[in-house]
C-alpha positions in Angstrom: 149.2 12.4 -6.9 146.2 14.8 -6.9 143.4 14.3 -9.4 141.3 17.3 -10.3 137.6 17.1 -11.3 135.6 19.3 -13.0 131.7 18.8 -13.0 130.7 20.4 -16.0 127.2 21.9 -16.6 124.2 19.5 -17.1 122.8 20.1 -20.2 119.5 19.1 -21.2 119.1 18.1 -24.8 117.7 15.6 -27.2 119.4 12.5 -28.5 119.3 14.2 -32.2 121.7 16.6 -30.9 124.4 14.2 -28.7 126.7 13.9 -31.2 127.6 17.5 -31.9 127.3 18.1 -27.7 129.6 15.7 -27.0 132.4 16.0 -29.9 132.8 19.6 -29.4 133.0 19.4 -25.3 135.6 16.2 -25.3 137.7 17.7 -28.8 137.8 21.0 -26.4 138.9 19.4 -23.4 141.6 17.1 -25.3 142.5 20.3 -27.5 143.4 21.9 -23.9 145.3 19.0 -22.7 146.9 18.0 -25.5 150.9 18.8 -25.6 152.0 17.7 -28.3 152.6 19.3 -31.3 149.0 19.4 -33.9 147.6 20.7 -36.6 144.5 22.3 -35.3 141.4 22.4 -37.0 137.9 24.2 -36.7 134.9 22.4 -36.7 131.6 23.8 -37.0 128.9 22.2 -35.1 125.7 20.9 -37.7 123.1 21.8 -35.1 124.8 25.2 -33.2 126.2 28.2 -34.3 129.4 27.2 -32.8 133.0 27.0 -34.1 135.2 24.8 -31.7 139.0 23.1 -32.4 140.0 19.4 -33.0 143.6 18.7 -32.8 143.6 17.2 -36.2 144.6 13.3 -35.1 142.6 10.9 -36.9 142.9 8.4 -34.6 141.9 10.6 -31.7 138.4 11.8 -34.0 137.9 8.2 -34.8 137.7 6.9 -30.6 135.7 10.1 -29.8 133.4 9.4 -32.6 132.9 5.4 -31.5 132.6 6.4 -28.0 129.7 8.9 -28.8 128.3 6.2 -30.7 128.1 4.0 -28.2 126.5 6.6 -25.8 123.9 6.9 -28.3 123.7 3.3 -28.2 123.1 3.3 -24.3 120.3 6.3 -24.7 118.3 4.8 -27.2 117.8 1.8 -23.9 118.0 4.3 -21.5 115.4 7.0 -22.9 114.7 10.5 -20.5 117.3 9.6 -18.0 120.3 11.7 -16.4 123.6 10.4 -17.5 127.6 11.5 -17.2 130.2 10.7 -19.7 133.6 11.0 -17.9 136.6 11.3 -19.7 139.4 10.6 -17.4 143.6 11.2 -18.1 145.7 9.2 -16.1 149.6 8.1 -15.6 150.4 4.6 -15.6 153.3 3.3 -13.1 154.9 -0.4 -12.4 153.3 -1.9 -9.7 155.0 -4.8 -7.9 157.6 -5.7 -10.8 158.6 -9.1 -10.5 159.6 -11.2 -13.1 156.7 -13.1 -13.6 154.3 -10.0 -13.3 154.7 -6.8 -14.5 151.0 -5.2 -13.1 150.7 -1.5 -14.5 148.6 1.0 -12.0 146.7 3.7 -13.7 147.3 7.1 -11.4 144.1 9.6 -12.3 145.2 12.9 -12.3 143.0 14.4 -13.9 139.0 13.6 -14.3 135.8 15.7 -16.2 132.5 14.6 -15.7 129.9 15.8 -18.7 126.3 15.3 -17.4 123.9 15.0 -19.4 119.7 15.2 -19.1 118.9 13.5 -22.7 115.2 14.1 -23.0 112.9 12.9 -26.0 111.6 15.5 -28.2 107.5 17.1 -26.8 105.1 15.1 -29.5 107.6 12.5 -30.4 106.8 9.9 -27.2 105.3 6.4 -27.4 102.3 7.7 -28.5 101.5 9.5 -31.5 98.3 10.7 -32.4 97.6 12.5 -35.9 96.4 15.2 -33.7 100.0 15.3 -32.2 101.7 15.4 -35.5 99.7 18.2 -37.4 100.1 20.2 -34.5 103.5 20.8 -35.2 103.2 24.1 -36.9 105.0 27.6 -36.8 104.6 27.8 -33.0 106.0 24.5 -32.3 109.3 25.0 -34.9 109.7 28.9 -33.2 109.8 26.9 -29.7 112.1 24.5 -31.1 114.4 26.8 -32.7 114.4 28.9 -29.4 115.2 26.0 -27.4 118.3 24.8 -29.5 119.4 28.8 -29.1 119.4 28.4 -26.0 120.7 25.2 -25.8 123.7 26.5 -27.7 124.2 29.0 -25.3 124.5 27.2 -22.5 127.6 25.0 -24.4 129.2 28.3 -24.9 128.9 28.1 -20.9 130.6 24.7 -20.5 133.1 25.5 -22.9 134.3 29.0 -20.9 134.1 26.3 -18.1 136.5 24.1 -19.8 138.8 26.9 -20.8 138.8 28.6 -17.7 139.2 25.3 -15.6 142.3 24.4 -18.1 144.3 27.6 -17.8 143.8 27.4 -14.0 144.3 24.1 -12.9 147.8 23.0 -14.3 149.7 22.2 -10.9 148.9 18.5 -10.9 149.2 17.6 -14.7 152.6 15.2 -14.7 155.3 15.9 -16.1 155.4 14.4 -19.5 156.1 15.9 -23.1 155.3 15.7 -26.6 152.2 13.1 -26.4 147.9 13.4 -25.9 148.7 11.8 -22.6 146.9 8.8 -21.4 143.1 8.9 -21.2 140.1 6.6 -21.3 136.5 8.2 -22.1 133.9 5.9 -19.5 129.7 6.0 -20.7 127.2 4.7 -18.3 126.5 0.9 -19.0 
């Protein structure tokens, strides 16, 4: 079977704003791939002026949610470095049955790779002056403010991507009904 990838957009950002990166790109992507039937629901993202759609599962929010936790968990060790959260959908088939094994293969049809530049915030590193701190004025919040505009615009980006990607590349999803199929979301360790 073929498995498609799509390299999303790097996106540079700080670790304050993971959380609302990463739910909005993964609850887009499974919103897309997702056949069956939900109760969608907007979300508005705390940090962007963004308005994206969860399929409504609990269970679903709850693994997204413990996944980008544990990313979190892995940048706080990991400070100022390049990383990729892949969130893979697969088929599983029989492999071998015999009756003392029955061995499950996962089949990957389908893979997107969301990489990441998580970079700490200018006047926040190891060291930190009072000099550092009171510099943080009008000029520093306008930069700021432009930089998380920007920031926002460039998820708008990934998310056409996502869209776009979704509608065109439909050939190789299996043929299976009336379930979120099966998928595993992989963080660097």
């Amino acid at each position: 079977m073929n498995c498609e990838t799509c390299q999303l957009k790097e996106l540079e950002l700080e670790a304050i704003e993971i959380k609302d990166v990463l739910r909005c790109i993964l609850h887009t992507i499974f919103f897309h791939r997702t056949l069956t039937l939900v109760r969608p629901k907007d979300v508005d993202c705390d940090l962007f002026e963004i308005t994206y759609v969860q399929c409504g599962l609990p269970d679903l929010e709850k693994e997204v949610d413990e996944k980008i936790n544990q990313f979190i968990a892995w940048v706080e060790k990991h400070p100022n470095r390049r990383s990729q959260v892949c969130l893979s959908f697969f088929d599983e088939k029989n492999k071998n049955p015999s009756w003392f094994t029955n061995k499950t293969e996962r089949i990957y049809w389908e893979q997107w790779f969301i990489n990441l530049h998580v970079v700490s915030p200018k006047g926040h590193g190891k060291s930190r002056s009072s000099k550092a701190t009171t510099s943080i004025g009008g000029k520093a919040l306008e930069e700021a403010s432009s930089k998380r505009a920007a920031l926002g615009l460039l998820i708008q980006e990934v998310l056409f991507q996502i869209i776009n990607f979704a509608n065109e590349k439909k050939d190789h999803i299996p043929p299976i009904s009336d379930r979120i199929f099966n998928h595993e979301i992989s963080i660097p360790r």
